[in-house]
C-alpha positions in Angstrom: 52.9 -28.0 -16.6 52.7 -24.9 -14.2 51.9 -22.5 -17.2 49.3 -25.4 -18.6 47.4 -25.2 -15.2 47.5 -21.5 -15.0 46.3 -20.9 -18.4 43.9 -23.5 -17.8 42.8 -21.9 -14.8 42.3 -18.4 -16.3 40.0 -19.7 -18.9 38.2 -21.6 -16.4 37.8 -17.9 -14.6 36.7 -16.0 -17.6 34.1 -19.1 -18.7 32.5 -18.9 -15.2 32.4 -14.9 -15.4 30.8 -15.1 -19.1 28.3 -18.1 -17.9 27.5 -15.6 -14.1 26.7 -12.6 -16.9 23.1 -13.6 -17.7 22.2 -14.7 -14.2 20.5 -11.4 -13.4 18.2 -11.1 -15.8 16.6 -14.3 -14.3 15.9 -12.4 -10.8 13.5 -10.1 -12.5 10.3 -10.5 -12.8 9.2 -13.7 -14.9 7.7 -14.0 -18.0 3.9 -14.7 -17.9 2.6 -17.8 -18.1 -0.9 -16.9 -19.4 -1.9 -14.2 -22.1 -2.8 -12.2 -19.4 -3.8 -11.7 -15.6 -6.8 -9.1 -15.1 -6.8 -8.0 -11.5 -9.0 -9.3 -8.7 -9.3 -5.9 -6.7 -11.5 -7.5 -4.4 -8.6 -10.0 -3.3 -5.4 -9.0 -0.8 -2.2 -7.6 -3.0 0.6 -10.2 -3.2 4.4 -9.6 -4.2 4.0 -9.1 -7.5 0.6 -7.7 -8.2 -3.1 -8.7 -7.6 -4.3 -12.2 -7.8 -6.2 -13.0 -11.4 -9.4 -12.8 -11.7 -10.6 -16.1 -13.0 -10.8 -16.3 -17.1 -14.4 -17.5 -16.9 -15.2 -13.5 -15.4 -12.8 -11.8 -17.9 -14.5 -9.3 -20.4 -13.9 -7.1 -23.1 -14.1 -4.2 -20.6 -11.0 -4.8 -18.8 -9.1 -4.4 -21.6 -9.9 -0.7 -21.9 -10.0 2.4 -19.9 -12.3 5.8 -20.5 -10.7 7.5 -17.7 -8.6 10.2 -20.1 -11.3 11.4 -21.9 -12.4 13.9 -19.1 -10.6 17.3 -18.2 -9.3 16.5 -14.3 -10.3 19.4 -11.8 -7.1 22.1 -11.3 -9.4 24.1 -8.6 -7.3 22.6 -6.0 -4.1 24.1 -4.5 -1.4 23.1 -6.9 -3.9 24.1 -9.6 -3.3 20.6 -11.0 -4.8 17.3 -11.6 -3.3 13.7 -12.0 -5.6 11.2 -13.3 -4.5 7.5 -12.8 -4.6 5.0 -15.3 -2.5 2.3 -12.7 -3.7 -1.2 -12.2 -5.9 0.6 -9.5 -7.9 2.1 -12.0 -7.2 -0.1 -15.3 -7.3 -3.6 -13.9 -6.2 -4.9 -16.9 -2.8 -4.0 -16.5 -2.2 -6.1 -13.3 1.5 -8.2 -13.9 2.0 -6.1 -17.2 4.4 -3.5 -16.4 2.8 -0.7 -17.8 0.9 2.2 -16.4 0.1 6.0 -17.8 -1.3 9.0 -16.0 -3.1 12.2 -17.8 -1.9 15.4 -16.3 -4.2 18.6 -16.6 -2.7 22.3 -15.8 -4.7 25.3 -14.6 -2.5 28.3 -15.9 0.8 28.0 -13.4 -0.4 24.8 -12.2 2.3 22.7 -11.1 3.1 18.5 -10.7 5.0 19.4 -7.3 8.3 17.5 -6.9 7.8 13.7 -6.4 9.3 10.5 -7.4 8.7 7.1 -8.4 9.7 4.4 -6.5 9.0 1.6 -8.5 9.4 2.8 -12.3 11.2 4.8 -14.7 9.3 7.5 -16.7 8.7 9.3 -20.0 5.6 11.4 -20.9 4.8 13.9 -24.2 3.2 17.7 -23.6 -0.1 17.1 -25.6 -1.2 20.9 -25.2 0.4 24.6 -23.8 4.3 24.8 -22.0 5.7 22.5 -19.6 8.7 23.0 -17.6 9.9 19.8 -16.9 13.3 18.8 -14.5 14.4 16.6 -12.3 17.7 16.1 -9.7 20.0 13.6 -9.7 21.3 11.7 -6.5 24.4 13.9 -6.9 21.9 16.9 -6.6 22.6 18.0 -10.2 19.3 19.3 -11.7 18.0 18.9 -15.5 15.6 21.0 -17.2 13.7 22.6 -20.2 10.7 24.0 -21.3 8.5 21.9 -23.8 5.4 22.2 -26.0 3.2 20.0 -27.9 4.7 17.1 -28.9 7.5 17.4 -26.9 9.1 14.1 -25.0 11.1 14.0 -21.9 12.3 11.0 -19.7 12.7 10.7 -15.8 15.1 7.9 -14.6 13.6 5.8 -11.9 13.7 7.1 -8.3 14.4 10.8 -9.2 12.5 13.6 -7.5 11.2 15.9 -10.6 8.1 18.3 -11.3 6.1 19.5 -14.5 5.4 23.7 -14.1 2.8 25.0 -16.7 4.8 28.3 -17.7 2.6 29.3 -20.8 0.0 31.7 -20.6 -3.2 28.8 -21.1 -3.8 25.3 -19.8 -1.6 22.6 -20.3 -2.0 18.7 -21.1 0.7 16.3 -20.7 0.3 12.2 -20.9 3.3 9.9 -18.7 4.1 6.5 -18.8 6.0 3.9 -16.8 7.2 0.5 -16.9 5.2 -0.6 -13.9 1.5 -1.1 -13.7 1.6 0.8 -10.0 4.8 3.0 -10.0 3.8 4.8 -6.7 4.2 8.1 -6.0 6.0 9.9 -2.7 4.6 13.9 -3.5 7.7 15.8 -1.4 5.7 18.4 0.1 3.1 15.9 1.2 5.3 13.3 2.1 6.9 16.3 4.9 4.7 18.6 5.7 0.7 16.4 5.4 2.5 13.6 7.5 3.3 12.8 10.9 6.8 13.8 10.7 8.1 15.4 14.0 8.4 19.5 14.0 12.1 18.8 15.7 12.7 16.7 12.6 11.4 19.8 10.1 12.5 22.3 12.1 16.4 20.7 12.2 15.9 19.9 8.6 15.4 23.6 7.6 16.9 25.1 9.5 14.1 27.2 10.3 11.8 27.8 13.0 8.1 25.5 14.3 6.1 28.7 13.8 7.4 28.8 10.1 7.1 24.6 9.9 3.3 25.2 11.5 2.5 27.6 9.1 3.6 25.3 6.0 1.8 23.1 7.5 -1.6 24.6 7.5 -1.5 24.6 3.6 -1.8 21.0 3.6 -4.0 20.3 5.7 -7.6 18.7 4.6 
């Protein structure tokens, strides 16, 4: 009887442990109950996105964006521009889990290092010579130089940049599986806050005349 019981108990372990397995899946985000769930920007953000904007007001419009057809403006200090096409921009994505962003290069234009909180993401070079890397948690760093029709992927979280190196403009097009990914820019985030100079200065090692200086760059 002792072995019965144990063997019994065993396969009552492993039938809990298969039926646990799937319980995960069901503390992510729900499926949608409606076909869709255009954004009310006029209303307060909740948890999970803007409220909807009632069916009645939908249109055809909200169901498509024009903002990529336009060249974005590199005259700007990282000689680069990001164009949004978020839930921000593109209400129709609100509760869909998508987003893209158009990325135009001046010649050695850069995409400083930044990361996504809320998304993974993969773009394509459209036009010129990206390179394109990320670092890991374990500070290991990933790279390579792409052209046109190139595809690379950025695991969610990850500080990573895109660096025209070709000798024209560059194009690139990025996606994410959230429709507002966020974005925290790493030189911004340090040096165009109100971070401490004791805290910079520590951090680097370096001197507040130096952190001061860096400073200035940023500055509106």
């Amino acid at each position: 009887m002792s072995a019965m019981a144990s063997l019994l108990f065993h396969l009552l372990c492993c039938l809990t442990v298969f039926w646990l397995l799937p319980l995960p899946s069901h503390s992510a985000d729900p499926d949608p109950l409606q076909d869709f769930c255009v954004a009310n920007l006029s209303a307060s953000i909740s948890v999970n996105g803007f409220p909807c904007k009632p069916a009645s007001e939908v249109t055809s419009d909200d169901f498509f964006f024009d903002g990529f057809t336009q060249e974005g403006n590199t005259t700007n200090a990282f000689a680069s521009f990001l164009t949004p096409g978020n839930v921000l921009s593109f209400p129709g994505l609100n509760t869909l889990g998508i987003s893209m962003n158009r990325v135009d290069f001046a010649p050695g234009g850069i995409n400083p290092p930044h990361s996504h909180p809320r998304a993974s993401e993969v773009g394509v070079v459209i036009e010129g010579k990206l390179l394109v890397g990320f670092v890991t948690t374990n500070n290991v760093y990933y790279s390579k130089v792409l052209t046109a029709g190139h595809m690379f992927a950025i695991p969610r979280g990850l500080v990573h940049f895109q660096l025209n190196v070709g000798d024209g403009k560059a194009l690139a097009y990025t996606a994410f599986n959230s429709h507002l990914p966020g974005a925290a820019i790493v030189p911004l985030n340090l040096f165009a806050s109100s971070i401490p100079n004791e805290v910079l200065t520590k951090t680097f090692q370096v001197d507040a005349e130096l952190i001061n200086t860096i400073k200035s760059k940023f500055r509106p």
